[in-house]
N, C-alpha and C positions, 0 to 999 in steps of 0.2 A: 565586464571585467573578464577576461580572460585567463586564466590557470592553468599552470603547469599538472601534466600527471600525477606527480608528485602531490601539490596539492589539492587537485580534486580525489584522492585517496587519503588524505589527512581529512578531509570533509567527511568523507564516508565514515571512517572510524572514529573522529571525533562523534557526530551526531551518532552511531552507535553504541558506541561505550558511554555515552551519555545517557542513554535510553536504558541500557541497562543498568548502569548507576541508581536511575529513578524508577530501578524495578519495573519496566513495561515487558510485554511479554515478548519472547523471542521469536521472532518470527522468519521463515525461510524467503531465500529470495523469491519462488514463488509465491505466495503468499505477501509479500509484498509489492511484488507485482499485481497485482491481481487488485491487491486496497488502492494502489495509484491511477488502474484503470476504471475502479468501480466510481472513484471520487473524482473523476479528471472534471475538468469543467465546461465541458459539454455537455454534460447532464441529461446523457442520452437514456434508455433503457438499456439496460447489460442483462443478456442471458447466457448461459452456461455457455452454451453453443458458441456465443459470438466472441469470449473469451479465451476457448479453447482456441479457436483460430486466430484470435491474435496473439498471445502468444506461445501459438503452434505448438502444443502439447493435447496431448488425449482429454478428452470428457472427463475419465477416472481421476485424473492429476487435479484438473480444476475443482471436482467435486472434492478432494481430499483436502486441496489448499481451502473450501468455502467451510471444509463442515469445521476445521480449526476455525478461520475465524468468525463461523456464527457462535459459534460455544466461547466466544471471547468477549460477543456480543458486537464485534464490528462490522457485519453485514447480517442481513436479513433476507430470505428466501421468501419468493413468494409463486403459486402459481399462475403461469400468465392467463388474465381472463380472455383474452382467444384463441388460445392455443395451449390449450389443457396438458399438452408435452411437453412445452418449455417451462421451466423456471425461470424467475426474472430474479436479479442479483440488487436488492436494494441497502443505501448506505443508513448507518443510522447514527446518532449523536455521540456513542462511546468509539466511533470508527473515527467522526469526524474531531473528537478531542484528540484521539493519538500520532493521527495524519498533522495534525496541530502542531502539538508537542516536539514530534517529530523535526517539524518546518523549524522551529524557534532552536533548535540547537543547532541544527544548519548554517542558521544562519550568526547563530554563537561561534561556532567554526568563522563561517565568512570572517567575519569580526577582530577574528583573532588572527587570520591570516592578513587583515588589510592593516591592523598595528604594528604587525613584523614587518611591513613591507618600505 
């Protein structure tokens, strides 16, 4: 399905103002960035390092978007066992509910665009 600008920006703020409706926490586009690439489904290892380079921002910015959401509970640090320097970026189940929740009002939006049409 294909969408106008117009509606892929009715998407975005539908499923946000939904998300805050239902009280989830607010969270920056980094930071959301950052949950999309930790949970993407490749379900590779993610460390700081390799985050910061994808989306090309300093170490300082990633560690600032990570220490929000480990105190949110939706990702989990750990240190990498061979490489005692790196941190590895692990997803945990209150990550993978809101990335969830998330999806489901998205796709409420979809829904409500494909009725108008």
């Amino acid at each position: 399905m294909k969408i106008s600008t117009q509606e892929a920006l009715y998407l975005w703020k539908f499923a946000i103002s939904e998300s805050i409706r239902h009280d989830a926490p607010d969270l920056s586009a980094r930071q959301f960035a950052v949950m999309l690439i930790v949970y993407s489904p490749d379900a590779r290892i993610r460390k700081v390092r390799e985050l910061a380079d994808e989306l090309d921002v300093s170490k300082p910015a990633i560690t600032r978007a990570l220490d929000r959401l480990e105190t949110l509970g939706y990702i989990r640090r750990k240190e990498d066992a061979h490489d005692g320097r790196s941190i590895i970026i692990q997803p945990t189940m209150s990550g993978t509910i809101f990335l969830s929740e998330f999806a489901e009002f998205i796709q409420e939006a979809i829904n409500k665009l494909k009725a108008n049409k």
